[in-house]
LOVOGU-160715 format. One record per atom (N, C-alpha, C): residue in three letters; atom name; x negated, z, y negated. Coordinates in steps of 0.001 Angstrom, whole numbers, always signed. Each point is the difference from the previous one (the first is absolute). Example, Ala and Ser with C-alpha at 12.3 -4.5 7.8 and 13.67 -1.06 7.14 Angstrom:
REM LOVOGU-160715
+------+------+---------+---------+---------+
| rest | atom |    east |      up |   north |
+------+------+---------+---------+---------+
|  ala |    N |  -13190 |   +7800 |   +5690 |
|  ala |   CA |    +890 |      +0 |   -1190 |
|  ala |    C |    -900 |      +0 |   -1200 |
|  ser |    N |    +350 |    -720 |   -1050 |
|  ser |   CA |    -820 |     +60 |   -1190 |
|  ser |    C |    +770 |    +730 |   -1090 |
+------+------+---------+---------+---------+
//
This chain:
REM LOVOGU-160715
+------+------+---------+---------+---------+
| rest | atom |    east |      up |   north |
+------+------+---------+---------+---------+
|  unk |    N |  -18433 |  -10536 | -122416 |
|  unk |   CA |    +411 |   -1030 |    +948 |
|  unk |    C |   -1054 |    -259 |   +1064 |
|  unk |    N |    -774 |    +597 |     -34 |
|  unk |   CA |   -1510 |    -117 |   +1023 |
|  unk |    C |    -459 |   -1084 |     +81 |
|  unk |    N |    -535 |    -464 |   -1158 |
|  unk |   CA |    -273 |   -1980 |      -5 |
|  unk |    C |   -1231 |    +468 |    +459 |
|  unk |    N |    -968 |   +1200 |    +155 |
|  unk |   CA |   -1163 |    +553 |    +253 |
|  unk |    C |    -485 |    -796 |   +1419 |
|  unk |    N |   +1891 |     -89 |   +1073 |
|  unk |   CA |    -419 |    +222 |   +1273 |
|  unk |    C |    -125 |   -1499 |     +28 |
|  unk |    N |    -205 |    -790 |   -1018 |
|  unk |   CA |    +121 |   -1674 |     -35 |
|  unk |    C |   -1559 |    -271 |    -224 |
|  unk |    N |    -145 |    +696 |    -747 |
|  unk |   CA |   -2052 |    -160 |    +357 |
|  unk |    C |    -412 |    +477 |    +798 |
|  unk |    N |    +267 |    +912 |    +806 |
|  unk |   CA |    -502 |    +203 |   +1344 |
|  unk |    C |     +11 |    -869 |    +901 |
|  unk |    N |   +1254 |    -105 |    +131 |
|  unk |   CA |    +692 |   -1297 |    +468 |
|  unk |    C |    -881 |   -1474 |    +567 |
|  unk |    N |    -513 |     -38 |   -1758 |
|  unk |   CA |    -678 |   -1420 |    -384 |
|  unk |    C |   -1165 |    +245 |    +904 |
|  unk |    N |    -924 |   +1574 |    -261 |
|  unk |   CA |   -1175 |     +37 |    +250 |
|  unk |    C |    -383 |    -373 |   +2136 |
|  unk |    N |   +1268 |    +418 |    +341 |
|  unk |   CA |    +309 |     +75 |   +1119 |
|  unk |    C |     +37 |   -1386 |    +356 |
|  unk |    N |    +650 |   -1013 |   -1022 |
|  unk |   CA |     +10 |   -1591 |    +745 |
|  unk |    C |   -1412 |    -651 |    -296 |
|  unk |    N |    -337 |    +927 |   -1014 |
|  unk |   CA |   -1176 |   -1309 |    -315 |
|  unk |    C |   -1778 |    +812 |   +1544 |
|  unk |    N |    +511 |   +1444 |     -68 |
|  unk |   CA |   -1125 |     +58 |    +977 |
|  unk |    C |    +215 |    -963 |   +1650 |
|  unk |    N |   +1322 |    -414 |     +82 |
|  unk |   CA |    +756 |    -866 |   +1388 |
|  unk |    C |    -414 |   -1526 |    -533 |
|  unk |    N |    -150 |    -287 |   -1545 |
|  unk |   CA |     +29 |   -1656 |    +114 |
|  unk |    C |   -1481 |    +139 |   -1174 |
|  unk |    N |   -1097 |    +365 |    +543 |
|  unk |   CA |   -1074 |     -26 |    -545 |
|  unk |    C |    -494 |   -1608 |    -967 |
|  unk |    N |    +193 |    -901 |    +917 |
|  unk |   CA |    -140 |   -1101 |   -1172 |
|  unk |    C |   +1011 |    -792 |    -935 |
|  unk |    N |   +1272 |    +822 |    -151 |
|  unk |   CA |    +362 |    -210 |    -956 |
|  unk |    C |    -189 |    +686 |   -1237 |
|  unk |    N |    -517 |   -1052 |   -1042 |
|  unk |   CA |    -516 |    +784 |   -1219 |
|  unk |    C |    +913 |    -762 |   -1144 |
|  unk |    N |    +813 |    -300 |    +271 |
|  unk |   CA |   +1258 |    -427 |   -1240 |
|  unk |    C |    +593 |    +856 |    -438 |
|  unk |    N |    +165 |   +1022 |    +362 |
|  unk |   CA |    +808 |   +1368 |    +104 |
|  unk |    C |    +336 |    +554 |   -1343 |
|  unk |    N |    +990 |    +138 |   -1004 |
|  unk |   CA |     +57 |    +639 |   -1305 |
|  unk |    C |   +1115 |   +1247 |     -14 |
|  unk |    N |     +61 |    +664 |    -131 |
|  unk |   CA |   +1631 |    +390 |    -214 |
|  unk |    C |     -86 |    +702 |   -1378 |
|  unk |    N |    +884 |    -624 |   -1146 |
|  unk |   CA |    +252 |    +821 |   -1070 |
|  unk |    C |   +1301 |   +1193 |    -126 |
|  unk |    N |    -398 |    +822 |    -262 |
|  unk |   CA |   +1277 |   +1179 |     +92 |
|  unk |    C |    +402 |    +121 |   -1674 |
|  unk |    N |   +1206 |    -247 |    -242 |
|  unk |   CA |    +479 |    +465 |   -1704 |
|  unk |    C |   +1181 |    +631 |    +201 |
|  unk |    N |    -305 |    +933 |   -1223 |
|  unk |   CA |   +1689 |   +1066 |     -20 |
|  unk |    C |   -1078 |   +1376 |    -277 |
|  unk |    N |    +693 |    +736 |    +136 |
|  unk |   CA |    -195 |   +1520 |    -520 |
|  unk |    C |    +915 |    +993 |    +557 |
|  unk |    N |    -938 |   +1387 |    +225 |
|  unk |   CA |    +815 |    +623 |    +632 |
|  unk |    C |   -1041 |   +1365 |    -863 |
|  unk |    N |    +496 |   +1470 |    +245 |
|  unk |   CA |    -419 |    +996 |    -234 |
|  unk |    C |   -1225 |    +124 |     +75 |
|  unk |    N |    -731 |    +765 |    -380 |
|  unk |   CA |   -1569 |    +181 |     -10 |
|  unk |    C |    -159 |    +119 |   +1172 |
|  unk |    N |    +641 |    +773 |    +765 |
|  unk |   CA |    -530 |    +699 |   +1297 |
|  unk |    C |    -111 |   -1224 |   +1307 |
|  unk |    N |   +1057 |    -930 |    -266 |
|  unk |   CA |    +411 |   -1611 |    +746 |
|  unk |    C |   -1290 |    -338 |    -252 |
|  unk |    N |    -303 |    -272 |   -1373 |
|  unk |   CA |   -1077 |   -1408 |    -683 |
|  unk |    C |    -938 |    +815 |    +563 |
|  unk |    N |    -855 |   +1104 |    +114 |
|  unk |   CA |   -1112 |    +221 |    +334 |
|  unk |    C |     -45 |     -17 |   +1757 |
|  unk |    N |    +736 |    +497 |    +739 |
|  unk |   CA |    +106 |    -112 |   +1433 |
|  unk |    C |    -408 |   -1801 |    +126 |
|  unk |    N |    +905 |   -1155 |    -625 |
|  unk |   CA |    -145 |   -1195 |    -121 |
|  unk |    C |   -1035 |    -555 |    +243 |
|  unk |    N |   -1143 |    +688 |   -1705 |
|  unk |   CA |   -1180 |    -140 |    -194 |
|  unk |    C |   -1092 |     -38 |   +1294 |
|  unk |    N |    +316 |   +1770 |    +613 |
|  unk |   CA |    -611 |    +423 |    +995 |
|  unk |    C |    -572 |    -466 |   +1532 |
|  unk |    N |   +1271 |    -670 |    -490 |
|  unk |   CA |    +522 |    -834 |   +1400 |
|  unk |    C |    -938 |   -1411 |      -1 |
|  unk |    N |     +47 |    -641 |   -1338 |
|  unk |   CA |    -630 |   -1175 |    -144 |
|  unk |    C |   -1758 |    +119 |    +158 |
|  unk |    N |    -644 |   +1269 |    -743 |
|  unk |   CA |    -992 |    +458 |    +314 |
|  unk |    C |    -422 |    +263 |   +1419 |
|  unk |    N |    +613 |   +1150 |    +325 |
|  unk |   CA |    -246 |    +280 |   +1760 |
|  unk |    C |    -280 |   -1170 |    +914 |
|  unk |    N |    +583 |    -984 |    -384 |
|  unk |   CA |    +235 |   -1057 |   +1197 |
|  unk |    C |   -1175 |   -1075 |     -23 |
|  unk |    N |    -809 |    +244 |   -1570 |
|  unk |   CA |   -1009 |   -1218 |    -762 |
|  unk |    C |    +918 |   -1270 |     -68 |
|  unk |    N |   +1034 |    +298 |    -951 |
|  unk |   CA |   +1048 |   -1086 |    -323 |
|  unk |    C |    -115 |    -599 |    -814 |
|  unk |    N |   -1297 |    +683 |   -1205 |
|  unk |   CA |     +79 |    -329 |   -1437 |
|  unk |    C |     +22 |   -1425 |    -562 |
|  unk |    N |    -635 |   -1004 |   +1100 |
|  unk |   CA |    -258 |   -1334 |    -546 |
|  unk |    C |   +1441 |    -510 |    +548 |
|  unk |    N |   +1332 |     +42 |    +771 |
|  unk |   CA |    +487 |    -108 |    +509 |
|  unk |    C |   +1507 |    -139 |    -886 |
|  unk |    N |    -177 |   +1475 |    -104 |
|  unk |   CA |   +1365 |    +506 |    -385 |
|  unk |    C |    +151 |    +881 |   -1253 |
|  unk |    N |    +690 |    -844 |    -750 |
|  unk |   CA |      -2 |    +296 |   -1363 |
|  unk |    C |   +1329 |    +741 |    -677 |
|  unk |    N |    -177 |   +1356 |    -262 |
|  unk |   CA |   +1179 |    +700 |    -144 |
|  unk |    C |     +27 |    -648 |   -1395 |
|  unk |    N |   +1351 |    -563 |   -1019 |
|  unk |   CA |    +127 |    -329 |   -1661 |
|  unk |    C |    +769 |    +995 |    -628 |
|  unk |    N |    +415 |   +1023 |   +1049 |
|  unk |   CA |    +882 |    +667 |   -1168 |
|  unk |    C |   +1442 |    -762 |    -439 |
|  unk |    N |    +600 |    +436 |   -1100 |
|  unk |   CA |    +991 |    -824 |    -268 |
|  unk |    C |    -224 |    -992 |    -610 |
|  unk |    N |    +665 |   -1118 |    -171 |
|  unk |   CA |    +138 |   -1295 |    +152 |
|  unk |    C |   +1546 |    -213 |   -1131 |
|  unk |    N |     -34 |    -420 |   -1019 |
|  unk |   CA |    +879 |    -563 |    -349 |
|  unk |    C |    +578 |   -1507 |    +506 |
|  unk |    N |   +1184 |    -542 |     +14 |
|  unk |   CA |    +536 |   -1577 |    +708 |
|  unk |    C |    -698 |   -1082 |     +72 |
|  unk |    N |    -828 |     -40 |   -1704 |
|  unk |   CA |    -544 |    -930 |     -66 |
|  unk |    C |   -1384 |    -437 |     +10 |
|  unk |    N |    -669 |   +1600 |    +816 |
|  unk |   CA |   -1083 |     +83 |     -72 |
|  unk |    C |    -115 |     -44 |   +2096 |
|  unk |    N |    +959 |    +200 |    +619 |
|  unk |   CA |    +842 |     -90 |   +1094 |
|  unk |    C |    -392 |   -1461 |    +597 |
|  unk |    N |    +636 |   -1135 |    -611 |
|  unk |   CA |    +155 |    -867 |     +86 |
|  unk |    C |   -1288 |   -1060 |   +1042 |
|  unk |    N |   -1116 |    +391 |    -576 |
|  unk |   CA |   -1400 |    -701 |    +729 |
|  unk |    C |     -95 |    +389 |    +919 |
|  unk |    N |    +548 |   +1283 |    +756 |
|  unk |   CA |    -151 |    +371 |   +1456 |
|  unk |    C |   +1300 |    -576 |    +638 |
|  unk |    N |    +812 |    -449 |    -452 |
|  unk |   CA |    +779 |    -593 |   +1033 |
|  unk |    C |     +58 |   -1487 |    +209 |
|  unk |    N |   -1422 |    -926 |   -1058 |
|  unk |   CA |    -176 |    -937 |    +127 |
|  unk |    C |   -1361 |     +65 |   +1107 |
|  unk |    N |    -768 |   +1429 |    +117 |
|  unk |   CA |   -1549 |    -494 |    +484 |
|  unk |    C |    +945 |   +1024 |   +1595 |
|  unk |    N |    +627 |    +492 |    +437 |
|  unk |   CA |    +270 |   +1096 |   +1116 |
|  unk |    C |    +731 |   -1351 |    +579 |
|  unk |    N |    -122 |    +539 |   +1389 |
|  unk |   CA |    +729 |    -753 |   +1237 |
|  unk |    C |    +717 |    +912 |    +586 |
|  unk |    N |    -287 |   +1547 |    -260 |
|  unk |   CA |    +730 |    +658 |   +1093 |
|  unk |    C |    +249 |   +1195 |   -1304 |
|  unk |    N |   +1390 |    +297 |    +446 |
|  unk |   CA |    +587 |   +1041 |    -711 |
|  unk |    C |    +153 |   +1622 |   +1061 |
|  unk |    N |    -285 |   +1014 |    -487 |
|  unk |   CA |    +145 |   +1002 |    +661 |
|  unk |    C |   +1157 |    +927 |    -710 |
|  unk |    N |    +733 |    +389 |    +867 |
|  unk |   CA |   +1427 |    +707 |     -80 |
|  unk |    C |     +55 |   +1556 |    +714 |
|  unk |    N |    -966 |    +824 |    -454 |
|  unk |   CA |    -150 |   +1021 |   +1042 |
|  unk |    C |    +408 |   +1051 |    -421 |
|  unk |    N |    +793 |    +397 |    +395 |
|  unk |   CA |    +346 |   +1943 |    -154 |
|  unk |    C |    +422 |    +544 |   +1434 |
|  unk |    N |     -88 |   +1229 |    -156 |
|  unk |   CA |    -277 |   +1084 |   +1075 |
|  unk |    C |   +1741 |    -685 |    +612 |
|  unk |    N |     -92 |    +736 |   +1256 |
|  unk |   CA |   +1590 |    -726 |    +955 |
|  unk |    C |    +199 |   +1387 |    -232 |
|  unk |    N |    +634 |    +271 |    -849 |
|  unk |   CA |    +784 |   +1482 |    -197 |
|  unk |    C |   +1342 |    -101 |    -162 |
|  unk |    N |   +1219 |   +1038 |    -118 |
|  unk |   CA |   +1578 |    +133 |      +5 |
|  unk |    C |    +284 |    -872 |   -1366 |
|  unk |    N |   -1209 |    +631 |   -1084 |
|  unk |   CA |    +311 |    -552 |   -1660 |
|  unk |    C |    -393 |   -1351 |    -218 |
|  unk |    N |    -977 |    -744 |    +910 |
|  unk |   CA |    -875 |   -1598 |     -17 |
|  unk |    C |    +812 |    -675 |    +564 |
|  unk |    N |    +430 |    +174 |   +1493 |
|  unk |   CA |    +386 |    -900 |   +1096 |
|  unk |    C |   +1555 |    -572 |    -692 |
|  unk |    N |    +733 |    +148 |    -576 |
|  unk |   CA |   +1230 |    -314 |    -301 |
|  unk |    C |    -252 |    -545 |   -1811 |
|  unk |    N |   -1088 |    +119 |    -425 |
|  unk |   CA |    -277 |    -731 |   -1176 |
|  unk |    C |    -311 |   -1532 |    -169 |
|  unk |    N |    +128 |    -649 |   -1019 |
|  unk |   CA |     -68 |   -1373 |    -132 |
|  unk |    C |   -1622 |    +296 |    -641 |
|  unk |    N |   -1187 |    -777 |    +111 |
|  unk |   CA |    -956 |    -151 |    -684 |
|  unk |    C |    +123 |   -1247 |    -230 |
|  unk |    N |     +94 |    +144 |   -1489 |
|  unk |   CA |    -194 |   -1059 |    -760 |
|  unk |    C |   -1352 |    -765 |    -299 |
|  unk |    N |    -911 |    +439 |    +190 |
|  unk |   CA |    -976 |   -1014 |    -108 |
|  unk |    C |    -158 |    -689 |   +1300 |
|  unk |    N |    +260 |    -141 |    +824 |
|  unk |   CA |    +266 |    -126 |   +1152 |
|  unk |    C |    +587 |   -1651 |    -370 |
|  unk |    N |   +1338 |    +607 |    -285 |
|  unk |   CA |    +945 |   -1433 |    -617 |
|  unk |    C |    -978 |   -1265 |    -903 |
|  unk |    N |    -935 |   +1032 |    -901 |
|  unk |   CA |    -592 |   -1388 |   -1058 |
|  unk |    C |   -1110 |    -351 |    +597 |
|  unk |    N |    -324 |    +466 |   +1348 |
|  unk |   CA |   -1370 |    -580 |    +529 |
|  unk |    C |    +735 |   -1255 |   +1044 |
|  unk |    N |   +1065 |    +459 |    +273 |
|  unk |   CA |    +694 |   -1198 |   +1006 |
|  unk |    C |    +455 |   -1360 |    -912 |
|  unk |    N |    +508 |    +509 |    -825 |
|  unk |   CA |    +426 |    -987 |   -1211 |
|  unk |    C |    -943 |    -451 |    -748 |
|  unk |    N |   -1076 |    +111 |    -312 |
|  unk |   CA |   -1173 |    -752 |    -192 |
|  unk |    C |    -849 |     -59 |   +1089 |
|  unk |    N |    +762 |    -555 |   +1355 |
|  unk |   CA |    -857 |    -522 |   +1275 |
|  unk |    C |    -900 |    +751 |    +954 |
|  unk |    N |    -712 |   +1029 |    -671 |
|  unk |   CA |    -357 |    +394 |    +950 |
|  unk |    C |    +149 |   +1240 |   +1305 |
|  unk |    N |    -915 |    -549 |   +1176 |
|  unk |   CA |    +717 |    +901 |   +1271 |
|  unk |    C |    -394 |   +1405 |    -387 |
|  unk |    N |    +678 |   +1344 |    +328 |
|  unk |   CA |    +176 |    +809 |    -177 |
|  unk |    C |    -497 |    +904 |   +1316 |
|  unk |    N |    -517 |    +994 |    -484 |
|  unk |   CA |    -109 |   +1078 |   +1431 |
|  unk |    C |    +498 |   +1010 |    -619 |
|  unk |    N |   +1116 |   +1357 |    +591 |
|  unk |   CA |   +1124 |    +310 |    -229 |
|  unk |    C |     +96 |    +920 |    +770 |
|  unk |    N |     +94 |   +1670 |     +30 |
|  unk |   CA |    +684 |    +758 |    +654 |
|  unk |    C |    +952 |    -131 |    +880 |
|  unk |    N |    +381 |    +475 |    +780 |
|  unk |   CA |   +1028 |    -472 |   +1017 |
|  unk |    C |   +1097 |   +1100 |    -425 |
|  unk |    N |    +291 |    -186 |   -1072 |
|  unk |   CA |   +1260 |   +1108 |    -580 |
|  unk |    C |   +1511 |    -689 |    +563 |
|  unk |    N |   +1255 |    +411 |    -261 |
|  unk |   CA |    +977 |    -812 |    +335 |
|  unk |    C |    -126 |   -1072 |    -919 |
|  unk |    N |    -315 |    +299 |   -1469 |
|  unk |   CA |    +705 |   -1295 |   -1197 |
|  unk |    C |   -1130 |   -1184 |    +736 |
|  unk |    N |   -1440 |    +304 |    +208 |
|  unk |   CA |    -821 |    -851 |    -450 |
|  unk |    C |    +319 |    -714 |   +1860 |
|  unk |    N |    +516 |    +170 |   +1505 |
|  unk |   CA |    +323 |    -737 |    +929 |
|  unk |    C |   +1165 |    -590 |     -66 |
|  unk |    N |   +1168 |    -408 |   -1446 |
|  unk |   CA |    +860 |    -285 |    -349 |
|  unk |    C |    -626 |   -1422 |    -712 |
|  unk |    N |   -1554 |     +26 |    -603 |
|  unk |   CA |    -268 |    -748 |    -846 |
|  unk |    C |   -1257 |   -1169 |    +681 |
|  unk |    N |    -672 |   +1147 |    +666 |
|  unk |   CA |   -1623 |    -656 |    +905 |
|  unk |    C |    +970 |    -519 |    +800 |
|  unk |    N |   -1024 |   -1307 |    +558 |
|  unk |   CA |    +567 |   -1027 |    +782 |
|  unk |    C |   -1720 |    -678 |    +628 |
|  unk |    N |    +288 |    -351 |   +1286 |
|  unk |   CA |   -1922 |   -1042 |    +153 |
|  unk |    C |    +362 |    -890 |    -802 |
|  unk |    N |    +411 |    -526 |    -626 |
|  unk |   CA |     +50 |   -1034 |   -1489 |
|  unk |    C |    -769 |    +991 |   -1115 |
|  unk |    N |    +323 |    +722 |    -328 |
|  unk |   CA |    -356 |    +794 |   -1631 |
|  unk |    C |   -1209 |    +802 |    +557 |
|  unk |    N |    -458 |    +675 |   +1079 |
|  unk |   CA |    -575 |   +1501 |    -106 |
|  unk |    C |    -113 |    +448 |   +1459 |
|  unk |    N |    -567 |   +1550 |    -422 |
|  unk |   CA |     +77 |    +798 |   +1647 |
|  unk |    C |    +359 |   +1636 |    -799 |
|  unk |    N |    +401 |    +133 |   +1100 |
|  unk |   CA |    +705 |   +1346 |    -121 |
|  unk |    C |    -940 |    +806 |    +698 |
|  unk |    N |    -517 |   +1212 |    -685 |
|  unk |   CA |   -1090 |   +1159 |    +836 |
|  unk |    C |    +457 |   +1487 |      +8 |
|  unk |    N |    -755 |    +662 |    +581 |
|  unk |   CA |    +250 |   +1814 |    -385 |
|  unk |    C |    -754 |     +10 |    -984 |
|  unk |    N |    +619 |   +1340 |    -483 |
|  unk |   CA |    -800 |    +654 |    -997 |
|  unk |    C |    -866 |    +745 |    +236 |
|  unk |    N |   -1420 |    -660 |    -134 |
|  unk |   CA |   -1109 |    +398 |    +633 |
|  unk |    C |   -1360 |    -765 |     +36 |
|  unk |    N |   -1442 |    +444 |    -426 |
|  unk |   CA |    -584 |   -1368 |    -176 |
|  unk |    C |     +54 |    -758 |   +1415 |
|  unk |    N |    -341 |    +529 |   +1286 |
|  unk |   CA |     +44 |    -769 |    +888 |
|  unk |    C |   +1438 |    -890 |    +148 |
|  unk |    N |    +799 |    +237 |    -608 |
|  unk |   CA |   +1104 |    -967 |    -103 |
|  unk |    C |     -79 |   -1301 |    -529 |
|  unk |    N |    -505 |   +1063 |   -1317 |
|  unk |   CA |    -534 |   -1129 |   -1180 |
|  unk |    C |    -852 |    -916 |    +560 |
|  unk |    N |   -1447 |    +227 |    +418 |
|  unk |   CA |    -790 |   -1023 |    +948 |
|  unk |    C |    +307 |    -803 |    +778 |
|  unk |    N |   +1775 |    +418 |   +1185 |
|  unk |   CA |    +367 |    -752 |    +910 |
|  unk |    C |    +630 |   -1233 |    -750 |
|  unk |    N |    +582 |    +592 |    -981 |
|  unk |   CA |    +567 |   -1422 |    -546 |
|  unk |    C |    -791 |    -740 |    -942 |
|  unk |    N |   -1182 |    +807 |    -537 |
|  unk |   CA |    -760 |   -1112 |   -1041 |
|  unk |    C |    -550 |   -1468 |   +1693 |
|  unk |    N |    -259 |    +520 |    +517 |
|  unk |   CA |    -495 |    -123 |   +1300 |
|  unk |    C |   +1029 |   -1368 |    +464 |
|  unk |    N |   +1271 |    +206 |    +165 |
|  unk |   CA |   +1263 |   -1158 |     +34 |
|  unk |    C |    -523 |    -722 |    -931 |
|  unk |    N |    +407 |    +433 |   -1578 |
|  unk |   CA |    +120 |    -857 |    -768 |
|  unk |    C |   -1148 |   -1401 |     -60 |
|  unk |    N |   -1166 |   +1104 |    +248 |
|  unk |   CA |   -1150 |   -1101 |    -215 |
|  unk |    C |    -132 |   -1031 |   +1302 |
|  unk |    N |    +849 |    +356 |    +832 |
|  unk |   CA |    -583 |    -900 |   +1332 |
|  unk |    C |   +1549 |   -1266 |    -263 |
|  unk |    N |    +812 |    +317 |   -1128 |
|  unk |   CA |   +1008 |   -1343 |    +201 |
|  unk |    C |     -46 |    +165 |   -1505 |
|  unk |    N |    -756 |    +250 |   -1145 |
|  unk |   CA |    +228 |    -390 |   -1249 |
|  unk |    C |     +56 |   -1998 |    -285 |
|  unk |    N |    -561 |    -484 |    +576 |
|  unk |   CA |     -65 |   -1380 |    -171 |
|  unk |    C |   +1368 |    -301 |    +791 |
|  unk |    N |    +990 |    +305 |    +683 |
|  unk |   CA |    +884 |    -227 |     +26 |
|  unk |    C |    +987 |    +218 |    -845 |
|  unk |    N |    -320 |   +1452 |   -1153 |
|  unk |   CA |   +1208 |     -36 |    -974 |
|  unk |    C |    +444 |    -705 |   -1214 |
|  unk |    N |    +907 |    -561 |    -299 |
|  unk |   CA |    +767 |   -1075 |    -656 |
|  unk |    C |    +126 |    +947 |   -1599 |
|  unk |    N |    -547 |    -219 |    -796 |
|  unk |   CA |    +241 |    +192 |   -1748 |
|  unk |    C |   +1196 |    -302 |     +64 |
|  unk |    N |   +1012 |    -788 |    +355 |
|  unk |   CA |   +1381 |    -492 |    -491 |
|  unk |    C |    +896 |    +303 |   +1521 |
|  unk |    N |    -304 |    +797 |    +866 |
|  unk |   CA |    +452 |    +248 |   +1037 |
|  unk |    C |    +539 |    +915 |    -407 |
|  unk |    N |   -1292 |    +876 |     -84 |
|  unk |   CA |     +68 |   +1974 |    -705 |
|  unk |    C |    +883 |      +4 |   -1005 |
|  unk |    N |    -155 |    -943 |    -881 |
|  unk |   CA |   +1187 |    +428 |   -1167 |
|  unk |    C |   +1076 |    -187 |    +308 |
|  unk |    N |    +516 |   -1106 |    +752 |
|  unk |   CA |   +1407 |    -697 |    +668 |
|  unk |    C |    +760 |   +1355 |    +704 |
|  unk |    N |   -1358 |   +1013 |    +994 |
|  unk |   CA |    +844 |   +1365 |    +393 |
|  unk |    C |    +651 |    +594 |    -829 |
|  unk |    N |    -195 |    +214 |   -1453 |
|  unk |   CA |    +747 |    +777 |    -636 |
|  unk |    C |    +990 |    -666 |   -1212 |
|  unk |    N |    +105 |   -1215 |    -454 |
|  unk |   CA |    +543 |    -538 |    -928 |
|  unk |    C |   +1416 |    +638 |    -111 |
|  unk |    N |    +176 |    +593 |    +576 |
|  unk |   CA |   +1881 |    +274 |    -281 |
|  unk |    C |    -493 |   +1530 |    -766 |
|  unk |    N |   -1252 |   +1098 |    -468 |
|  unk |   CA |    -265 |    +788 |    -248 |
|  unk |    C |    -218 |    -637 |   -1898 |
|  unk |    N |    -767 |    -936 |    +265 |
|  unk |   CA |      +0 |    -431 |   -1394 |
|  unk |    C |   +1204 |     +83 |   -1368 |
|  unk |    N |    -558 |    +213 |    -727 |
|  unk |   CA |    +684 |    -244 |   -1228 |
|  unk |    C |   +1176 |   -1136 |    -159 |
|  unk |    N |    -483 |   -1379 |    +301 |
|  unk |   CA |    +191 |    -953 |     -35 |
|  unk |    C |    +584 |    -277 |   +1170 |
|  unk |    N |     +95 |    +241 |   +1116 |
|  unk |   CA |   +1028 |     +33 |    +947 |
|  unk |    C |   +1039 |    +236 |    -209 |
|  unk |    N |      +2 |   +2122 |    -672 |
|  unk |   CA |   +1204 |    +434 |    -372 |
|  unk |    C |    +529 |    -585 |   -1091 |
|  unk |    N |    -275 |    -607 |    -705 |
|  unk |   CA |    +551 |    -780 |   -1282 |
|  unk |    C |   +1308 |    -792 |    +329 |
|  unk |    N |    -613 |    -902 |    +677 |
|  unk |   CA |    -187 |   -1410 |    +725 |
|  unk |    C |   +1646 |    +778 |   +1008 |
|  unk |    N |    -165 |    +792 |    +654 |
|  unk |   CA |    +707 |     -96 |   +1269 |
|  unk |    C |    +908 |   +1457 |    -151 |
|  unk |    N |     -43 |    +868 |    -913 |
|  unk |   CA |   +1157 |   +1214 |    -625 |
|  unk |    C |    +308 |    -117 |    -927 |
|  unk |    N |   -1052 |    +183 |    -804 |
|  unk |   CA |    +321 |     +14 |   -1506 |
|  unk |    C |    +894 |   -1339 |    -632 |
|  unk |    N |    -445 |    -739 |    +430 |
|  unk |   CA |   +1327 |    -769 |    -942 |
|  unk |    C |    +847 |    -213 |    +635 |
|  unk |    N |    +315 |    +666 |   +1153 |
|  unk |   CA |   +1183 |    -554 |    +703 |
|  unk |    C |    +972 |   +1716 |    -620 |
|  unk |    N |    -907 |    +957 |    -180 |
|  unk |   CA |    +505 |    +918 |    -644 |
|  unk |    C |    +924 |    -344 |   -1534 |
|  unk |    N |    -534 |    -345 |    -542 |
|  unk |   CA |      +9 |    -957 |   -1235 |
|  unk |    C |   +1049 |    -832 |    -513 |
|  unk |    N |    +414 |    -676 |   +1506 |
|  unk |   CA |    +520 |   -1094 |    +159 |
|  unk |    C |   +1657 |    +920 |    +237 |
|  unk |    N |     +26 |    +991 |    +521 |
|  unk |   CA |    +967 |    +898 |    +771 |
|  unk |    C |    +668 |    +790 |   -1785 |
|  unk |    N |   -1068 |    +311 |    -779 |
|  unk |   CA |    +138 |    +888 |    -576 |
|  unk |    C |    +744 |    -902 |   -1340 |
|  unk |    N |    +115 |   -1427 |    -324 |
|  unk |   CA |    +188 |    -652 |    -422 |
|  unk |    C |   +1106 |    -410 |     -38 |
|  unk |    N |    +701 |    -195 |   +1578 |
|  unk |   CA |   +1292 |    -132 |    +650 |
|  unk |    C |    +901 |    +616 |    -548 |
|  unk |    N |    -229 |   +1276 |    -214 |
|  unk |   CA |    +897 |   +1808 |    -458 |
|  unk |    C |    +192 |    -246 |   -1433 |
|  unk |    N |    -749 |    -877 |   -1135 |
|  unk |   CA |    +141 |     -11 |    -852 |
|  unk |    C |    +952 |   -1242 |     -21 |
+------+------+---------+---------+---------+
//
């Protein structure tokens, strides 16, 4: 998925915004040896190490503390024929637990980004930079209960709430 070109990316915003030193980005998930070491490479090359912390996989509940300590969710895969028409789902649980998102500019994910939730970039670190670059210059404008409000009809509990039992309700009738 070239999350590689997302530390470049980073290395690219942070040499443009020199005194910001808040800067973290954790990467979790797993991919082939040949992915995880390019990853690695990438984090090395750039002197990322104090920065950016590849975890590997991540079970849900081990998951959980990064979406209480992260403000910004990253949604990135290549804008290819097989990406651009896909739904990324983590995408969805970073909006639904509030936070703004930076996001490929695939078709699914300009169906979903909004200046409420996120920014939409190329796939590319200088992309990546242009929008870490947005995000950070209006993050104090984004709303925890704004961002989630974009997607509530994606939720579980939406569809419950607003198909499913009306499904329910239909299927009930027949009997």
């Amino acid at each position: 998925r070239n999350v590689e070109d997302t530390v470049k990316g980073l290395a690219l915003f942070l040499k443009s915004n020199i005194n910001n030193k808040i800067v973290s980005y954790d990467i979790i998930g797993r991919g082939n040896k040949e992915y995880e070491e390019k990853l690695i490479s990438s984090i090395i090359n750039n002197n990322l190490e104090d920065i950016v912390h590849y975890h590997g996989f991540l079970n849900d509940e081990e998951i959980i503390p990064f979406f209480d300590k992260c403000n910004i969710g990253v949604a990135y895969v290549p804008i290819t024929e097989y990406y651009t028409n896909v739904l990324v789902t983590k995408l969805f649980e970073y909006l639904q637990s509030g936070m703004a998102a930076i996001a490929t500019n695939t078709n699914e994910n300009k169906k979903v980004i909004t200046d409420i939730n996120g920014v939409l970039i190329e796939d590319s670190p200088e992309g990546f930079a242009k929008g870490l670059d947005k995000l950070m210059l209006n993050l104090d404008k984004y709303s925890s209960e704004a961002i989630a409000d974009t997607v509530k009809e994606y939720s579980v509990e939406y569809y419950v709430k607003n198909h499913f039992l009306n499904i329910l309700e239909d299927i009930s009738k027949i009997n």
